[in-house]
VOKOL-332077 format. One record per residue (C-alpha): residue number from 0; residue in one letter; x, z, y. Coordinates in nm, 4 decimals, decimal comma, padded with zeros to 6 digits, always signed. Layout:
<sites>
<site k="NUM" r="A" c1="X" c3="Z" c2="Y"/>
...
</sites>
This chain:
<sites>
<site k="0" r="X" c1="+12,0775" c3="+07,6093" c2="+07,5952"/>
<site k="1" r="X" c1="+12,2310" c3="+07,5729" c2="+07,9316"/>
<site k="2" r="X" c1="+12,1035" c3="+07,8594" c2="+08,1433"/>
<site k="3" r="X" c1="+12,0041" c3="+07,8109" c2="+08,5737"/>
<site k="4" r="X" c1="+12,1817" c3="+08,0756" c2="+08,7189"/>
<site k="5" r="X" c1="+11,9750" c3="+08,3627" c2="+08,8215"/>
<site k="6" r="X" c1="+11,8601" c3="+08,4122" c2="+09,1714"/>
<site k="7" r="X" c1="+11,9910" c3="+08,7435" c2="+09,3827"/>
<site k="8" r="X" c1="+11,7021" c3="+08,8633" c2="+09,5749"/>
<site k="9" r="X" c1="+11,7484" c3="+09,1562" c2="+09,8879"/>
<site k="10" r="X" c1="+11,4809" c3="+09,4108" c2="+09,8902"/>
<site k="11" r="X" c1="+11,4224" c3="+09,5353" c2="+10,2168"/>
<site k="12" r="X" c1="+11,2212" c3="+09,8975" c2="+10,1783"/>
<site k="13" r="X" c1="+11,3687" c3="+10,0511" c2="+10,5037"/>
<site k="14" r="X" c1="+11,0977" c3="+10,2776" c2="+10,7043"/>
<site k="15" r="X" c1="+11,0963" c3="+10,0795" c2="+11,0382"/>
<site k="16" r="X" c1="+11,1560" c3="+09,7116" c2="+11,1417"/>
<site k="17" r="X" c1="+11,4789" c3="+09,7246" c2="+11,3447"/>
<site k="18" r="X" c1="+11,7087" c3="+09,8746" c2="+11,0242"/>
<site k="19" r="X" c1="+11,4940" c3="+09,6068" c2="+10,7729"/>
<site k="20" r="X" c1="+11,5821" c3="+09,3232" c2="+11,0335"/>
<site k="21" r="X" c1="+11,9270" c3="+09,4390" c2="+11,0708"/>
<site k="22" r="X" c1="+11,9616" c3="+09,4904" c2="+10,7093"/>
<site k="23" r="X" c1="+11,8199" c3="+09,1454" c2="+10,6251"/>
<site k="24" r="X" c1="+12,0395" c3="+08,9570" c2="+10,9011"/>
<site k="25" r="X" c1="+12,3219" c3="+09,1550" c2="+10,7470"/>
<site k="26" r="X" c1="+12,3511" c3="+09,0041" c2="+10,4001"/>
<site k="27" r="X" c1="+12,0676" c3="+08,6945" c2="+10,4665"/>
<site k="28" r="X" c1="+12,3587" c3="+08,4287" c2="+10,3952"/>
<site k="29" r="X" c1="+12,4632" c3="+08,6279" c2="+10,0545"/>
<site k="30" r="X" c1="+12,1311" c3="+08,5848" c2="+09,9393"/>
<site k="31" r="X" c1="+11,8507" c3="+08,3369" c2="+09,7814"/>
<site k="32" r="X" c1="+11,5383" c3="+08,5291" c2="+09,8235"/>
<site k="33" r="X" c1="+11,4399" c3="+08,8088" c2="+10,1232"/>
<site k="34" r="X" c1="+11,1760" c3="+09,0932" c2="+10,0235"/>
<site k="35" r="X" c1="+10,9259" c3="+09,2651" c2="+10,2595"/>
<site k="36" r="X" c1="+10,9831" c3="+09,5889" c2="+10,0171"/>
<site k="37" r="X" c1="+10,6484" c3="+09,7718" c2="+09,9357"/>
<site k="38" r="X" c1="+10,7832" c3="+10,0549" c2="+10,1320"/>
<site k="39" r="X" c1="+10,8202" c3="+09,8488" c2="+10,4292"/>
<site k="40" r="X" c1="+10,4967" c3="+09,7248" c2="+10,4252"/>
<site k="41" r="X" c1="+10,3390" c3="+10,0573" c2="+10,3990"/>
<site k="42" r="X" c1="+10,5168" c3="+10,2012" c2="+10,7204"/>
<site k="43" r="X" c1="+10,5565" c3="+09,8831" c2="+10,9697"/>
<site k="44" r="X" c1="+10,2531" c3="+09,6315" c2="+10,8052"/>
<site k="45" r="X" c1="+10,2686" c3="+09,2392" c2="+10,6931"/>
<site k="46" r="X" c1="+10,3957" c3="+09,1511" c2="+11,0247"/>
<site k="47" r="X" c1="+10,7431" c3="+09,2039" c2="+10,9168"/>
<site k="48" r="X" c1="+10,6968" c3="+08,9353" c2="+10,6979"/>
<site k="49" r="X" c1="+10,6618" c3="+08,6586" c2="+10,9671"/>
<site k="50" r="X" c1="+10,9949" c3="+08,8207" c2="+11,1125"/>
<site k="51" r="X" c1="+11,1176" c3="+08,7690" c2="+10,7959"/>
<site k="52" r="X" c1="+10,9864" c3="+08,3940" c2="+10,8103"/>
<site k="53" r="X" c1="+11,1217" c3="+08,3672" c2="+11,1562"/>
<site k="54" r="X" c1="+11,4646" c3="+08,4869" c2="+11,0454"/>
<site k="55" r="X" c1="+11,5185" c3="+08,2802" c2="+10,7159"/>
<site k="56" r="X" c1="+11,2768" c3="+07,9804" c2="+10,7606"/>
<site k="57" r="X" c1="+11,4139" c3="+07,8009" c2="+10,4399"/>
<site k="58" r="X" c1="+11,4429" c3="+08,1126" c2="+10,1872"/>
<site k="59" r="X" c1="+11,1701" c3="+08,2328" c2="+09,9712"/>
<site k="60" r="X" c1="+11,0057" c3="+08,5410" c2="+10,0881"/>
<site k="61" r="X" c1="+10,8370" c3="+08,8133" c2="+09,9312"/>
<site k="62" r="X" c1="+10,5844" c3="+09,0110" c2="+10,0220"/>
<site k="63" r="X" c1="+10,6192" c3="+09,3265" c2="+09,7952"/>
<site k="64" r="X" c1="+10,2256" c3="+09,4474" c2="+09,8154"/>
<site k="65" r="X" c1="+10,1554" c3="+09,5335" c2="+09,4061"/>
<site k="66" r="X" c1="+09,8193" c3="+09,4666" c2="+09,5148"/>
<site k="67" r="X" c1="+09,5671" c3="+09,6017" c2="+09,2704"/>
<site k="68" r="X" c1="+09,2256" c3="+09,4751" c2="+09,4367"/>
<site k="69" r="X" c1="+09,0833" c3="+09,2105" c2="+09,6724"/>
<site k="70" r="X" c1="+09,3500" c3="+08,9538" c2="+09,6003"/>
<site k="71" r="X" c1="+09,2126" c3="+08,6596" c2="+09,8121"/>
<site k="72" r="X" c1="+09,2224" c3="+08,8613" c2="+10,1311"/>
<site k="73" r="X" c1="+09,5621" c3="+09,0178" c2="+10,0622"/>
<site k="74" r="X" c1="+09,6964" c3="+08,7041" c2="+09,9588"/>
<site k="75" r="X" c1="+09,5391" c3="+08,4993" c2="+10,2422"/>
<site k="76" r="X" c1="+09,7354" c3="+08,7409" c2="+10,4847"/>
<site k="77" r="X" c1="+10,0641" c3="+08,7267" c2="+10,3308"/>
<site k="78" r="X" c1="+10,0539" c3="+08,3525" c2="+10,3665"/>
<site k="79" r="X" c1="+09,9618" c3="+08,3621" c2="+10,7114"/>
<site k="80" r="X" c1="+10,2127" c3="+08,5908" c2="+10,7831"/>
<site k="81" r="X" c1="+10,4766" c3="+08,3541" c2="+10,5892"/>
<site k="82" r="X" c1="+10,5428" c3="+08,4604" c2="+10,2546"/>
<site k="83" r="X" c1="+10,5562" c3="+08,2547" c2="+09,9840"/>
<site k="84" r="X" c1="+10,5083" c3="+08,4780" c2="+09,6953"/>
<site k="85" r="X" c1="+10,3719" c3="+08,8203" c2="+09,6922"/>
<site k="86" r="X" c1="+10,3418" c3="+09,1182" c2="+09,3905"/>
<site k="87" r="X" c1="+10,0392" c3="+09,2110" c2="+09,1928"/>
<site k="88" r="X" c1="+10,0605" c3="+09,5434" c2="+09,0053"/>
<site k="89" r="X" c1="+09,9994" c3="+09,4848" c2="+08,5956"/>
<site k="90" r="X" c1="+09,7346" c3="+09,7133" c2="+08,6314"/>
<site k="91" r="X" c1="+09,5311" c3="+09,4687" c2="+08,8345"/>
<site k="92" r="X" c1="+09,2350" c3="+09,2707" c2="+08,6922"/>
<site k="93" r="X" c1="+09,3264" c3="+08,9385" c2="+08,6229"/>
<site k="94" r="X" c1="+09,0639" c3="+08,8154" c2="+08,8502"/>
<site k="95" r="X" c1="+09,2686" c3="+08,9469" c2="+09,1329"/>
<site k="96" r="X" c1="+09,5732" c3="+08,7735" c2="+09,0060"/>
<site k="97" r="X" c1="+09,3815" c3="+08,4827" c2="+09,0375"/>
<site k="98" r="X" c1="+09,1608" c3="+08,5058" c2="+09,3003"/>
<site k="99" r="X" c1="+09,5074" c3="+08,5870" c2="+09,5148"/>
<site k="100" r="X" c1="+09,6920" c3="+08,2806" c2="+09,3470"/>
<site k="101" r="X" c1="+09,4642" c3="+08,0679" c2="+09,4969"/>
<site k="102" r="X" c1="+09,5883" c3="+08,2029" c2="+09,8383"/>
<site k="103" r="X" c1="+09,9506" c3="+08,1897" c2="+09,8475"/>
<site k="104" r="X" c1="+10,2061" c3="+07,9914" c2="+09,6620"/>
<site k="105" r="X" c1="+10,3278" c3="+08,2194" c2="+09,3548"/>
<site k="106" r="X" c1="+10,2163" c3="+08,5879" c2="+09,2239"/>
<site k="107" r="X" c1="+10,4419" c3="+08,8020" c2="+09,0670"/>
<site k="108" r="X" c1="+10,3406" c3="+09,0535" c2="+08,8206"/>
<site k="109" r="X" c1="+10,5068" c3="+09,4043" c2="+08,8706"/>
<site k="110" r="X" c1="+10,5171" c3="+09,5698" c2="+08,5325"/>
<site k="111" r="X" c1="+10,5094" c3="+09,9368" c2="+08,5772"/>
<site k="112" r="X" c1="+10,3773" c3="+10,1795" c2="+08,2910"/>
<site k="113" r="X" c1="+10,1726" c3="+10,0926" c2="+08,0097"/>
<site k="114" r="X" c1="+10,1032" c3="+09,7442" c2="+07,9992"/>
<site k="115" r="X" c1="+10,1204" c3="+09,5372" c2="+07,6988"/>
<site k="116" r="X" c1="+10,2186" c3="+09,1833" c2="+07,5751"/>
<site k="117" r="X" c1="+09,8647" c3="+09,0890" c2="+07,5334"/>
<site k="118" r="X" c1="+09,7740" c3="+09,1625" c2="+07,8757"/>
<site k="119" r="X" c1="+10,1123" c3="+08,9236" c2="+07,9537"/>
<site k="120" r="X" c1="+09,9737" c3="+08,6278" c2="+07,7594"/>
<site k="121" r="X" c1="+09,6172" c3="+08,6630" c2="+07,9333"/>
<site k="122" r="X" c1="+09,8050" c3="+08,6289" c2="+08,2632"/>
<site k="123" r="X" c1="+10,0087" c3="+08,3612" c2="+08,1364"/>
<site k="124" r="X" c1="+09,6787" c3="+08,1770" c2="+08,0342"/>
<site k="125" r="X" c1="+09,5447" c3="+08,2317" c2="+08,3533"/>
<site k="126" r="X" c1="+09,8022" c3="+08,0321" c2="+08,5181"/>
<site k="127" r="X" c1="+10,0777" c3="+08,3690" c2="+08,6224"/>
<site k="128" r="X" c1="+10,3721" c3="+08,2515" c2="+08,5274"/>
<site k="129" r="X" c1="+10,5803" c3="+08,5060" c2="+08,7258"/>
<site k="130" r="X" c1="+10,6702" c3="+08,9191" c2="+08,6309"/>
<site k="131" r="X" c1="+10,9049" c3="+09,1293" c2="+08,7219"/>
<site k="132" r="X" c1="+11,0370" c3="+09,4082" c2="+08,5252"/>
<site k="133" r="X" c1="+11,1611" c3="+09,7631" c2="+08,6475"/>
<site k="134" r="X" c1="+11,3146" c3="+10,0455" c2="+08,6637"/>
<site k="135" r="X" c1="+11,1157" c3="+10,2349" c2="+08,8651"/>
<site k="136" r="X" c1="+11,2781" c3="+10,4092" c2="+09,1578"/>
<site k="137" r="X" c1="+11,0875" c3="+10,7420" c2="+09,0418"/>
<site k="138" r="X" c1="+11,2014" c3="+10,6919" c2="+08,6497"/>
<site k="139" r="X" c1="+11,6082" c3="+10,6527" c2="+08,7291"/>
<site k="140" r="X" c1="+11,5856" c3="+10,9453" c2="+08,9807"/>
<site k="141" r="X" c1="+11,4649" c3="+11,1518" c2="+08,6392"/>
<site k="142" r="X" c1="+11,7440" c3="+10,9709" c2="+08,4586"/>
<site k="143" r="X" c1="+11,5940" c3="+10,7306" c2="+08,3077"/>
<site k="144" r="X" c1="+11,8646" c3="+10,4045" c2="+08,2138"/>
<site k="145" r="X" c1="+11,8996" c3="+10,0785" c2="+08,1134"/>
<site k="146" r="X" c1="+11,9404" c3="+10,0081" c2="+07,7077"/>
<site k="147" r="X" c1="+11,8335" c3="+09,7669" c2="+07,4293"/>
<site k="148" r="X" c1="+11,4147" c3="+09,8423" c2="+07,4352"/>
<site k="149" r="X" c1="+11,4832" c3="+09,6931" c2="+07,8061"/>
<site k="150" r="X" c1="+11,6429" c3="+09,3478" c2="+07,7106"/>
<site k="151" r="X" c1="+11,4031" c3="+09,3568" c2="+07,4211"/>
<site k="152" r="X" c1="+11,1400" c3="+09,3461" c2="+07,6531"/>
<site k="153" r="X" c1="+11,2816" c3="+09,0961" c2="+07,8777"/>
<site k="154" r="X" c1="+11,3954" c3="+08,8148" c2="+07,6328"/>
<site k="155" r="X" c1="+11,0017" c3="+08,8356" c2="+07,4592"/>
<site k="156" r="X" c1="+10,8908" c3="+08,7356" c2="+07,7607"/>
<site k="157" r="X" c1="+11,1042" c3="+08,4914" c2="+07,8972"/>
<site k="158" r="X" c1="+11,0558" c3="+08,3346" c2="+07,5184"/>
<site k="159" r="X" c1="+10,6553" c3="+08,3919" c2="+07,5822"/>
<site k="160" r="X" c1="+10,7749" c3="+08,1188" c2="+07,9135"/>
<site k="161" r="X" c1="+10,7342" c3="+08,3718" c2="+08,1994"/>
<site k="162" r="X" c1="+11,0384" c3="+08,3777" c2="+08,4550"/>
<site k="163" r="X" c1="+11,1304" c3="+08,7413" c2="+08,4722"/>
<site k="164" r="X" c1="+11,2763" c3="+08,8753" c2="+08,7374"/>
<site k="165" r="X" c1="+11,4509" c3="+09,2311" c2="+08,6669"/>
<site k="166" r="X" c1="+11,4822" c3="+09,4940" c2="+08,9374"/>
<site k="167" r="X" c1="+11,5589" c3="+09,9055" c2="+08,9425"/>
<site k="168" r="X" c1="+11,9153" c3="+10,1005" c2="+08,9978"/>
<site k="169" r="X" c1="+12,0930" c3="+09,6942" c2="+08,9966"/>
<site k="170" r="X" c1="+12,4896" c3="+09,7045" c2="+08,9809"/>
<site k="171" r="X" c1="+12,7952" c3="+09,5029" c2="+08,8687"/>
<site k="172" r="X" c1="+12,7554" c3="+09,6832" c2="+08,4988"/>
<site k="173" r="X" c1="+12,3845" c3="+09,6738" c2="+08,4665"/>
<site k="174" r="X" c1="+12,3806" c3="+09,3059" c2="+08,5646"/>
<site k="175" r="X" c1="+12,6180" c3="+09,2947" c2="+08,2839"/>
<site k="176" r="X" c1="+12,3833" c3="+09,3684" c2="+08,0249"/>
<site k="177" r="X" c1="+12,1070" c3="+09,0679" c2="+08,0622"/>
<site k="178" r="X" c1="+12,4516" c3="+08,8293" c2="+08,0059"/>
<site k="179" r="X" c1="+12,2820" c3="+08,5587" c2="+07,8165"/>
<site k="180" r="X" c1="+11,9015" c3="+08,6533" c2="+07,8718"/>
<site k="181" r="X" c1="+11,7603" c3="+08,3596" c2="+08,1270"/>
<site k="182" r="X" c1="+11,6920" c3="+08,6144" c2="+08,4444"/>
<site k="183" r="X" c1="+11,5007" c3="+08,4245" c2="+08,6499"/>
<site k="184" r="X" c1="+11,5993" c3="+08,6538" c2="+08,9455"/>
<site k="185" r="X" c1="+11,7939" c3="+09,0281" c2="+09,0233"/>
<site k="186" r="X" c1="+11,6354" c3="+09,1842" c2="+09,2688"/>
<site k="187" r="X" c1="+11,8745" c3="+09,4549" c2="+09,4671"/>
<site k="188" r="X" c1="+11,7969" c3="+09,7141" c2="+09,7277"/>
<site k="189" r="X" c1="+12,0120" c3="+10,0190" c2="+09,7891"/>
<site k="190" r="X" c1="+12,2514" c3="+09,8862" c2="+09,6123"/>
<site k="191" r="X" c1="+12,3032" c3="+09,6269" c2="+09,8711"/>
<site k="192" r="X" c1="+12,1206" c3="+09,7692" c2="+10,2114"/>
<site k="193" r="X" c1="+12,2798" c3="+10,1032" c2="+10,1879"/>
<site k="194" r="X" c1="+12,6259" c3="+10,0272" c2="+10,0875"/>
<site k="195" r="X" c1="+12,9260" c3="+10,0625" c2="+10,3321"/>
<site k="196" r="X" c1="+12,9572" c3="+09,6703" c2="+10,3454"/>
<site k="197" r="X" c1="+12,6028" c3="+09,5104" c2="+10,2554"/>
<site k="198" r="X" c1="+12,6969" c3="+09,1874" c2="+10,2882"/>
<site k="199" r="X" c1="+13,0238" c3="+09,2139" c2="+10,0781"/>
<site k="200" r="X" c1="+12,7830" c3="+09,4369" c2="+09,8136"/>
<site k="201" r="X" c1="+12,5894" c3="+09,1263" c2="+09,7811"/>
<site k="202" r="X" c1="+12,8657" c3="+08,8872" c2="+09,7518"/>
<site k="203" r="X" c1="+12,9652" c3="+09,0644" c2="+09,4549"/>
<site k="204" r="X" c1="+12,6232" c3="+09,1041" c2="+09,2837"/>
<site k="205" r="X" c1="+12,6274" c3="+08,7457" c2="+09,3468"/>
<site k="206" r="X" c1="+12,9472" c3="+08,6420" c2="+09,2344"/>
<site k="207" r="X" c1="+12,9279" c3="+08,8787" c2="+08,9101"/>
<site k="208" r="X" c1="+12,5932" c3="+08,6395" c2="+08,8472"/>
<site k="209" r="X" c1="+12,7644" c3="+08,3340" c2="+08,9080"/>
<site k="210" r="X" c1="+13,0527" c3="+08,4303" c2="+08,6699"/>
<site k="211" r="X" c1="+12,8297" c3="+08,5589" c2="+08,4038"/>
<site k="212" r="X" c1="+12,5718" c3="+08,2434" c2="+08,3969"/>
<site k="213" r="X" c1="+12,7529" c3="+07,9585" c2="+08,5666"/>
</sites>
């Protein structure tokens, strides 16, 4: 089966607007998708997101909300702001998934803690054909890795027909790992934003996907 190449996706979870702007100008043309991080949202609000808009008018962008309750509003104000896709935790109902999909052009479901494959195919019934799966920033700063339960995980439900994006503690070796699993998209933060050169950190992310998938 002949594989699309995976997307490489910036995550921008700075704590003002200048360093996310500078950040996002920095590596914008290494890139495929730009991310209002949740972080970012929380300190600055959705208005980054139409700077975001403003700055990459023909790249996706994400507004990273995990919103867990009144979807249609949420939604309806990361669309007006510009984004084209924004997060919904897995603990959500799926009413709110819903209710917000009607709103904006694509949810993603972030899938943090205890959720279950069942709860995956009710979303996928419901029309949520996005997830993304992490390493949480909390879990690797205990020391929690990558391994085999992960790309378990991952392949069941790209086979279940979700496109899985996979975020958390991204490098050159971890990226390694998923070689062969359809990745929809890597999403990459630190890894990128705080390195000495972000936009050659991307490059090679993005060149290490291209080798692997291409």
């Amino acid at each position: 089966m002949i594989m699309a190449i995976p997307n490489l996706q910036v995550a921008l979870d700075h704590s003002n607007t200048a360093d996310a702007v500078a950040a996002a100008v920095s590596v914008g043309a290494e890139v495929d998708i730009v991310e209002a991080g949740t972080v970012l949202m929380c300190e600055v609000g959705s208005e980054v997101v139409q700077i975001l808009r403003k700055l990459f008018p023909d790249k996706p962008i994400v507004a990273d909300t995990k919103c867990a309750d009144a979807g249609t509003t949420i939604a309806r104000n990361c669309k007006n702001q510009g984004a084209d896709i924004m997060t919904c935790i897995c603990a959500a109902e799926v009413a709110t998934m819903t209710s917000a999909a009607k709103e904006i052009d694509h949810i993603q479901v972030e899938l943090y803690g205890d959720w279950t494959f069942e709860q995956a195919q009710e979303w996928l019934d419901n029309g949520i054909e996005q997830v993304v799966y992490h390493q949480s920033r909390d879990a690797l700063l205990a020391g929690v890795t990558w391994g085999e339960k992960d790309l378990e995980k991952v392949k069941k439900l790209v086979d279940m027909g979700f496109k899985v994006s996979v975020t958390g503690g991204l490098n050159l070796e971890t990226i390694e790992l998923f070689e062969g699993v359809d990745v929809y998209t890597f999403i990459a933060g630190r890894a990128i934003t705080e390195a000495d050169d972000p936009a050659a950190a991307a490059k090679e992310l993005k060149d290490k996907i291209k080798e692997l998938w291409a």
